[in-house]
Residue, then its C-alpha position, 0 to 999 in steps of 0.5 A: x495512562x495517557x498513552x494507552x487512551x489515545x491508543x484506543x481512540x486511534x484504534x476506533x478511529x481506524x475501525x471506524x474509517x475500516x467500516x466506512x469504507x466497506x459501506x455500500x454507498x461509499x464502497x460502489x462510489x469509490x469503485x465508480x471510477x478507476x482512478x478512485x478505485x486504485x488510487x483511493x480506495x486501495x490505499x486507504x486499506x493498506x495504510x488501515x493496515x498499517x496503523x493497525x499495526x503501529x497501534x501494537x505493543x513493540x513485543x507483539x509487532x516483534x513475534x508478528x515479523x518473526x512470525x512472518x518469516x522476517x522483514x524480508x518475508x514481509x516485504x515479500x509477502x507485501x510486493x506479491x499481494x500488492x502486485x496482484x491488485x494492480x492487475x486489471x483481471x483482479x480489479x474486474x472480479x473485485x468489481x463483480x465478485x463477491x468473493x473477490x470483493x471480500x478478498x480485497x477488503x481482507x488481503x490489502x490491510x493484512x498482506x500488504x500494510x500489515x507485513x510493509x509496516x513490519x518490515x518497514x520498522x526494520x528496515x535500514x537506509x537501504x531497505x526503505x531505499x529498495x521499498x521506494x525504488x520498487x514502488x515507483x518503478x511499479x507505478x511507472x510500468x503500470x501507468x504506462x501500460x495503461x497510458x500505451x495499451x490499444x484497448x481497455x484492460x478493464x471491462x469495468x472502465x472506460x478508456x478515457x478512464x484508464x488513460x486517466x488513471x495511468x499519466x496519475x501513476x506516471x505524475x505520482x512516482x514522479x512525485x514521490x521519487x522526487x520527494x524520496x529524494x529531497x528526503x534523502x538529501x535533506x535529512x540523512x546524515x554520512x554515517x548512515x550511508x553504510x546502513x545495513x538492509x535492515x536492522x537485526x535488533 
């Protein structure tokens, strides 16, 4: 019994934390800035969505990856949702849109946290090792896009903004490409050096 009760205090917890951040006060605060924008905001949404998923029965996260066309769709599916809210037009429109707004606090917990989480359960030591490179290789291009580019990419920030936001890109995959691989080291034993990309069961 105690299981299903701290699932369901969890799952309010995530809807609660969901609402708050749709909240116009702390919705136009967070978007203020870029760096809260795309460092804060953004993330919490996706790791809404992967909680969400965590919070599910193993049968129904099962028929949700199959359902997605497996780890790989999932992880597919993930890079390209993501990939295009990095982009600074989406960052405009989801600023001055509406529709885009809405797209926004809709797309990144169910097309990038809920297909990571699913794929990420799935996955081997070579699959999370391929998810993290790609990770940090993508903030290491974007932060230096925004750290090398003449002009503001954003009609929304400034450039000083923009600086900011790319050497904390460039200092984050530093960190987590640092921590990743102390993780590596300190915790995997040989026999899983010949881990597949991703487990079949």
């Amino acid at each position: 019994m105690k299981q299903p009760r701290r699932s369901g205090r969890h799952a309010l917890g995530a809807g609660a934390a969901y609402l708050l951040l749709t909240l116009p006060p702390v919705r136009h605060w967070l978007e203020a800035s870029m760096a809260s924008h795309m460092l804060v905001q953004m993330p919490l949404l996706v790791a809404l969505g992967m909680v969400a998923v965590r919070l599910l029965p193993a049968g129904r996260r099962r028929r949700l990856r199959n359902g997605f066309g497996g780890p790989l769709a999932c992880l597919t599916a993930a890079t390209f949702a993501s990939a295009y809210w990095m982009l600074p037009r989406a960052l405009d429109a989801a600023i001055g849109e509406p529709l885009a707004e809405f797209a926004k606090f809709v797309s990144l917990p169910l097309l990038v946290g809920l297909p990571l989480a699913l794929a990420w359960e799935s996955f081997g030591l070579i699959g999370r090792g391929f998810v993290w490179t790609n990770l940090i290789s993508m903030q290491v291009f974007l932060g230096w896009l925004y750290v090398a580019a003449p002009l503001r990419v954003c009609n929304n920030y400034l450039v000083d903004d923009q600086l900011r936001v790319g050497w904390l890109l460039i200092t984050l995959a530093g960190l987590l490409f640092a921590g990743w691989l102390g993780a590596l080291f300190r915790g995997a034993p040989a026999s899983r050096t010949e881990a597949p990309m991703y487990k079949t069961a």
